[in-house]
C-alpha positions in Angstrom: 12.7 -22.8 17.2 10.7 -20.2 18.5 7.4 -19.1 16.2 8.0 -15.3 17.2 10.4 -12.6 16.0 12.3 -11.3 18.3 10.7 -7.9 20.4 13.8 -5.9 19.3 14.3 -6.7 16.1 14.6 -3.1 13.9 11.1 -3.0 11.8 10.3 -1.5 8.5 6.9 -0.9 7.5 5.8 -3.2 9.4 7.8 -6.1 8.3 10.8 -7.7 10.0 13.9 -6.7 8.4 15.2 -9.7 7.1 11.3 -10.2 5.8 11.8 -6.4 4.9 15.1 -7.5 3.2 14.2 -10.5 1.2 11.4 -8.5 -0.2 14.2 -6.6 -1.8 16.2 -9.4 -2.9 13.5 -11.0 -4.9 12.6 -7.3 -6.0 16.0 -6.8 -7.6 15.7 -10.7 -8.6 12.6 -10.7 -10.5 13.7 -7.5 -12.2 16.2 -9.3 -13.6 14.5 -12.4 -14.1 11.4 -10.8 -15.9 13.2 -8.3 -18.4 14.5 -11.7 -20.1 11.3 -13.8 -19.4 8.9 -12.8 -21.9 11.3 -12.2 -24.2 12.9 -15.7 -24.2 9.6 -17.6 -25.9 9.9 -15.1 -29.0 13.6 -15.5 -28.9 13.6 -19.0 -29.7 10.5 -18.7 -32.2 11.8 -15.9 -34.2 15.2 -15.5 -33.8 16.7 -19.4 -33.1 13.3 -20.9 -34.8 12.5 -23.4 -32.2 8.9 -25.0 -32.5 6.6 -25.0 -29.6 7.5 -28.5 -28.5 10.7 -27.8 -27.8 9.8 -24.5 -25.8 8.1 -26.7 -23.7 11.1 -29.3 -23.4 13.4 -26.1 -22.5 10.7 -24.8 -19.8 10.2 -28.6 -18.5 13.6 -29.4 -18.1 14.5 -25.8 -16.7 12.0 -26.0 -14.0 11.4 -29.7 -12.9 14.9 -30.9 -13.3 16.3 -27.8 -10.8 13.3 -28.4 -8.5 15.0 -31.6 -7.5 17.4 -29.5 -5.6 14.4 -27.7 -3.8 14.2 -30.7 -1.2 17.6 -31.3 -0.6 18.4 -27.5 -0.4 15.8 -27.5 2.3 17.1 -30.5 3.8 20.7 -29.2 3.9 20.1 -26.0 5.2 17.8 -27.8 8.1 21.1 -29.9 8.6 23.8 -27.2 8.9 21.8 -24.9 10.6 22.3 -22.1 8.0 20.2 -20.3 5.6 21.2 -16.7 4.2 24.8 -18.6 2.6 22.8 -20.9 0.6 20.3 -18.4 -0.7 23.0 -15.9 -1.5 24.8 -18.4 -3.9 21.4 -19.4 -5.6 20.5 -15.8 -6.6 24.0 -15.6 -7.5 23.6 -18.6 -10.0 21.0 -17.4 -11.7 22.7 -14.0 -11.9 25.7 -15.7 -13.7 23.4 -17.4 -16.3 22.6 -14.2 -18.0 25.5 -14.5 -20.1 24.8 -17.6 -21.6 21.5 -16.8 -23.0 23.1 -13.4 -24.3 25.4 -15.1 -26.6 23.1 -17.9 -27.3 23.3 -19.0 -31.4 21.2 -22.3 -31.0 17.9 -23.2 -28.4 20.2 -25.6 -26.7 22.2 -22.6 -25.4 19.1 -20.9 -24.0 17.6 -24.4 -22.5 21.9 -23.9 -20.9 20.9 -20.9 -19.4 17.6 -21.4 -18.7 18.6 -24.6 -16.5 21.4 -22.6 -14.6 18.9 -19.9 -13.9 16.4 -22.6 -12.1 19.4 -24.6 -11.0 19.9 -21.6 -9.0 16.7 -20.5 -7.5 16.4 -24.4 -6.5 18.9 -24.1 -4.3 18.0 -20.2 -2.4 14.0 -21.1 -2.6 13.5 -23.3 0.8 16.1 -21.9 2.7 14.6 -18.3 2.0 11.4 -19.4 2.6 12.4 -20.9 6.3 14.3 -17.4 6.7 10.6 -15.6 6.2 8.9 -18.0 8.3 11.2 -17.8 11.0 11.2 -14.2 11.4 7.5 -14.0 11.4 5.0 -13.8 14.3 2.6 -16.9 12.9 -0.5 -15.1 13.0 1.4 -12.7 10.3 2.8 -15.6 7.9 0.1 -14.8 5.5 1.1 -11.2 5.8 4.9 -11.5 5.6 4.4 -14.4 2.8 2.0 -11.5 1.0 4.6 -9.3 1.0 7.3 -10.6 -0.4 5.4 -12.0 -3.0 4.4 -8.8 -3.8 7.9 -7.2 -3.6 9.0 -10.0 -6.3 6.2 -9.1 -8.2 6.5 -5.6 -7.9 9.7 -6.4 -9.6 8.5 -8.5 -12.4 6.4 -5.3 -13.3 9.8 -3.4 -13.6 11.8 -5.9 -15.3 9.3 -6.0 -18.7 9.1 -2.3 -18.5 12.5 -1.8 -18.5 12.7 -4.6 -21.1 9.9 -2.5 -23.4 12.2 0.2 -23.1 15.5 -1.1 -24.1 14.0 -2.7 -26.7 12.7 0.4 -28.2 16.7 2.0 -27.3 18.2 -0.5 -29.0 16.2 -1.4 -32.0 14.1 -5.0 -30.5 18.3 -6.6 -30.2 17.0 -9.0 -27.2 20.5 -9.7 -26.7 21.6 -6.0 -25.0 18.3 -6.5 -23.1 19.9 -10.1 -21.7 23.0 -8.6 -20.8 21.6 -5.8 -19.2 19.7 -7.9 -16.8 22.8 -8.8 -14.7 22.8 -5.4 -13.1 19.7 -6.3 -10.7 20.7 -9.7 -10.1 24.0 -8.2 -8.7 22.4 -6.1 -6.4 20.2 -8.7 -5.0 23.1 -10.7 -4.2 24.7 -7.8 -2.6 21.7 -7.1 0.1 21.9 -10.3 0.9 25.3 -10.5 1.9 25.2 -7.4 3.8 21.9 -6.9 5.6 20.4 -10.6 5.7 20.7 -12.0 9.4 20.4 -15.2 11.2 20.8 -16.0 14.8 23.6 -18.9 15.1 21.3 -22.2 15.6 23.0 -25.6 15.8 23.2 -28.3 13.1 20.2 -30.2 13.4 22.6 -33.7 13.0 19.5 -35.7 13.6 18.1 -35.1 10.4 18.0 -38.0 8.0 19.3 -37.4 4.4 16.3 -36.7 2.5 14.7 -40.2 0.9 11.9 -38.1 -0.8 9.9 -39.6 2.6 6.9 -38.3 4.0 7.1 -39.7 6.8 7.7 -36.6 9.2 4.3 -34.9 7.7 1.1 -35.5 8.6 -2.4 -36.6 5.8 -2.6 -32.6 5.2 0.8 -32.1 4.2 0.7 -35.0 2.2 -2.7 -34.2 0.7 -1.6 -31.3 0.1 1.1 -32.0 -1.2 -0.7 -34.2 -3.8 -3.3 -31.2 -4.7 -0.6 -29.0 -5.6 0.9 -31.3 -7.8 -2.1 -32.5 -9.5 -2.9 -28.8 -10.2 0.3 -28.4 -11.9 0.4 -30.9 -14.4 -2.5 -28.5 -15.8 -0.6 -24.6 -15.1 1.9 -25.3 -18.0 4.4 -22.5 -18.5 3.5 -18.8 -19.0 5.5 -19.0 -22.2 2.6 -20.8 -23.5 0.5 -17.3 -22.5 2.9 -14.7 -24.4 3.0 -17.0 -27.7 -0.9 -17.4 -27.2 -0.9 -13.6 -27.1 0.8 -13.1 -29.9 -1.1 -15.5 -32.0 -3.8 -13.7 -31.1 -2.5 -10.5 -32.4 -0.8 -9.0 -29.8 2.9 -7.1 -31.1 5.7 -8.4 -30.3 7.0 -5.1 -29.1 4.0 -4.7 -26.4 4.3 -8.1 -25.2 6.5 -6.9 -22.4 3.5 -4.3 -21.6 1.3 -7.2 -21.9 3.2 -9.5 -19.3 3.6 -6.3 -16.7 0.0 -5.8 -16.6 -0.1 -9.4 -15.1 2.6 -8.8 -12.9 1.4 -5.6 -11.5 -2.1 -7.2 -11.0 -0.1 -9.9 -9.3 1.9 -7.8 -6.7 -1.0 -4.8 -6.1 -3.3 -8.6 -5.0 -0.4 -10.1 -3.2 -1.0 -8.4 -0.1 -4.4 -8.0 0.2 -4.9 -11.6 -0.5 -2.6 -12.4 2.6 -4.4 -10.5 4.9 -7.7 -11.5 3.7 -6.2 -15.2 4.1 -5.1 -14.5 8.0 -8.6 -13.2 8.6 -10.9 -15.4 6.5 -9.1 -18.0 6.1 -5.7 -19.2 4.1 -8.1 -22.7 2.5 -11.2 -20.6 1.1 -8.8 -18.1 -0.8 -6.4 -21.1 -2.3 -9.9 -22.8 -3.4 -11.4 -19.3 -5.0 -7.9 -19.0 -6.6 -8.3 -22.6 -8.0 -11.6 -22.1 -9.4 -10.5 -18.8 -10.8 -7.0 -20.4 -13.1 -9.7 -23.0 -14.5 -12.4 -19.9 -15.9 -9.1 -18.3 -16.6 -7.3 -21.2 -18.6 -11.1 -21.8 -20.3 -10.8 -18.0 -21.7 -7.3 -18.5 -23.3 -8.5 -21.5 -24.8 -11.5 -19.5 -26.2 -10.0 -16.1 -26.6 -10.3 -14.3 -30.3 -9.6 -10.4 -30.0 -6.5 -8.7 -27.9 -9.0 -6.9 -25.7 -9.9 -10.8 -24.1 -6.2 -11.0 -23.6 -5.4 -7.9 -21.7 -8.4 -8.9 -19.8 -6.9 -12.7 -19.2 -3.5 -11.5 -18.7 -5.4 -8.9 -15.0 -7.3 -12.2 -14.3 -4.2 -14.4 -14.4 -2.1 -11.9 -12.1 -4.9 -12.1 -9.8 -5.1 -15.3 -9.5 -1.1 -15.7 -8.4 -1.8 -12.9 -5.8 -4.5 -15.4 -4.5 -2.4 -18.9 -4.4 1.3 -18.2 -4.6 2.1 -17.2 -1.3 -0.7 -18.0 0.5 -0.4 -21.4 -0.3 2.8 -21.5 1.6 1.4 -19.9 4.5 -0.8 -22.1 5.2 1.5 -24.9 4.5 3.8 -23.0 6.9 1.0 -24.0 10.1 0.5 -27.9 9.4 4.8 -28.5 9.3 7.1 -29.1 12.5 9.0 -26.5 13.4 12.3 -28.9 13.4 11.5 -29.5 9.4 10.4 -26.3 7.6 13.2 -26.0 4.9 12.4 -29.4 4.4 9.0 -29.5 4.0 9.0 -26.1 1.3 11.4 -28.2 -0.3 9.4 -31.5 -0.8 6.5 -29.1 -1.7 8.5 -27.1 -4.0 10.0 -30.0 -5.7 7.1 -32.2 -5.9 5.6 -29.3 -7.5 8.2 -28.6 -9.9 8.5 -31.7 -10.9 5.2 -31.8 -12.5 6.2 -28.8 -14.6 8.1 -31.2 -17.2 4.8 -33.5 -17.7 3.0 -30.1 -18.2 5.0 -28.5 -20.3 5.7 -31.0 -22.4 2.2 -32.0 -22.6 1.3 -28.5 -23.0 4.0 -28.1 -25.7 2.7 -31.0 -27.9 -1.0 -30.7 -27.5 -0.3 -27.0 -28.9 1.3 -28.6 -32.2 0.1 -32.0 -32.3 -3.7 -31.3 -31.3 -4.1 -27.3 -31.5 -3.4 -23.7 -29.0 -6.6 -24.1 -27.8 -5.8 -27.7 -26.4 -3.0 -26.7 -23.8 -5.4 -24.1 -22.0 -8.3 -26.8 -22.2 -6.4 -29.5 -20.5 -5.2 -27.0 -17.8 -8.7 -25.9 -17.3 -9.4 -29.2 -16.0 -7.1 -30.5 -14.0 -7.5 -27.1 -12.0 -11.4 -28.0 -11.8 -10.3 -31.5 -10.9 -8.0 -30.2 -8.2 -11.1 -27.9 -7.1 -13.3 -30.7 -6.1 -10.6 -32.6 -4.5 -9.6 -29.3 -2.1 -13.1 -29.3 -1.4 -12.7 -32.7 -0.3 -9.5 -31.8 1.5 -11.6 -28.8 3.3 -14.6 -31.4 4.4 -12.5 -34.1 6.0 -10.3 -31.4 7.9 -13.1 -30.0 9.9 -15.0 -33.5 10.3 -12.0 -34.2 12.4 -11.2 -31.0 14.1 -14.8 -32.1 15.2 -14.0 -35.6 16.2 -10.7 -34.4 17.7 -13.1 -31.7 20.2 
């Protein structure tokens, strides 16, 4: 599989155009995605009167339950030799769980949706990933990675505007906002369909079913790997950051406002964190971004005015712009070529699977302990996972060294 994209392949801006194109798709994605997202936590705690424990069990099971698909989305998409089919019926999933949480009565309904919606993106995450890697020259992954990450989050700046908006139109009614949110899902689906391209490339029959093995990776992946997910058991859902807002005192009305200053933070650093990456160094921005969610996660355990949270809320969006994609660049140069679907899919699964530990951890040290709790225990397991990526950096070069 060759590491280059083709010399004659149309560009636009730059960018490949299926990188070009996916940047688009998770534009459109996220707008829908995000004009529910910050809604759904105040949903359930004002409207359907679900506790903060059981925000954490919807979140948990939503996001590490559907991440179990990540690896053998990846895995299947390896084996039939076909990506764009497989990502254009997981943004089509998620589009068709709008619905559900629209004419939600009870938190199990939205927990419904909410599943669906990740059920979704766990099947269109690794085989869109492999689509941007594969159409991207590899001294540009950190680049092309940048950029859609920024498209998405350039969306997720839209979507809680558009969200403030209609909930001024139509009098705070969340559920017109939900059913409006089906309109950009739609349209994502559509590019897909009709301007995503693949070369035809033959079934890779030789690949084993996946046995949640490691054994095609090498110690990075795997430490990796084990970083990652260490560092999530700590980065509980943003939910927890909007309610946290609005304890603070933050209205519920400019909540949305709130949650786009993150995202725009988060897609204006996208880009400029990739190319700093390629240049400097993809391991020394993932470790800065580490250190920066701990200081982070220590202010929103400490935080006692809204001007701290506006301020936490930039911080936070740049620290996604520093980790998020780059952190699959670089896992993008220590995989085979024969096993990239895969290997995003272990690392997005093993990943996602720590989200139910964290989020029902964070969920229950926030009743049973206090607020301040769930942004105290994820502001150490990210300085935890800080020293051991230091550790991870150190034994890397001591055997480059040994190896020249």
């Amino acid at each position: 599989m060759s590491e280059r994209a083709p010399e004659r392949e149309r560009r636009f801006f730059g960018f490949g155009k299926n990188v070009f194109v996916a940047g688009l798709v998770s534009f459109f994605m996220d707008v829908s995605s995000e004009m529910i997202y910050p809604l759904v936590p105040l949903f359930l705690s004002t409207v359907l009167g679900a506790n903060k424990s059981v925000i954490g069990l919807i979140e948990g099971i939503a996001e590490s339950t559907a991440s179990l698909l990540k690896v053998f989305s990846g895995w299947f998409s390896d084996r039939i030799g076909n990506r764009k089919w497989l990502m254009a019926a997981g943004y089509g999933i998620s589009t068709a769980s709008r619905p559900i949480v629209a004419l939600a009565m009870t938190w199990h309904h939205v927990m419904g949706s909410r599943f669906m919606d990740r059920f979704g993106k766990g099947v269109r995450t690794a085989p869109r990933d492999a689509i941007i890697a594969e159409s991207s020259e590899k001294s540009h992954l950190g680049r092309a990675f940048g950029f859609h990450r920024a498209m998405d989050t350039l969306g997720a700046v839209v979507g809680p505007a558009l969200a403030f908006f209609l909930l001024g139109i139509f009098s705070n009614n969340y559920r017109w906002v939900f059913w409006l949110s089906m309109v950009p899902g739609a349209l994502a689906v559509i590019l897909i369909v009709f301007f995503i391209t693949e070369k035809k490339k033959p079934a890779a029959r030789n690949i084993e079913r996946p046995r949640l093995t490691l054994k095609h990776f090498d110690w990075r992946f795997k430490f990796f790997v084990a970083i990652a997910t260490f560092f999530a058991l700590g980065n509980s859902s943003d939910v927890f950051l909007i309610l946290r807002a609005q304890q603070v005192g933050i209205p519920i009305a400019t909540i949305p406002v709130v949650y786009l200053l993150f995202n725009l933070v988060y897609s204006l650093s996208a880009v400029p964190a990739g190319i700093a990456a390629d240049r400097f160094g993809r391991k020394r921005v993932i470790l800065i971004g580490f250190i920066l969610f701990a200081l982070i996660y220590y202010g929103f355990a400490t935080v006692r005015d809204t001007a701290a949270i506006w301020m936490l809320f930039g911080f936070y969006g740049l620290f996604m712009g520093l980790t998020e994609g780059i952190q699959k660049a670089f896992l993008a140069t220590i995989i085979p070529p024969d096993f990239k679907a895969t290997a995003f899919g272990v690392y997005n699964t093993a990943v996602g699977l720590a989200m139910f530990p964290a989020n029902l951890i964070g969920g229950w040290l926030w009743d049973h302990v206090a607020p301040s709790a769930t942004f105290y225990f994820g502001a150490i397991t990210a300085s935890i996972s800080s020293v051991l990526f230091v550790v991870f950096i150190g034994i890397t070069r001591k055997r480059s060294r040994t190896i020249s």
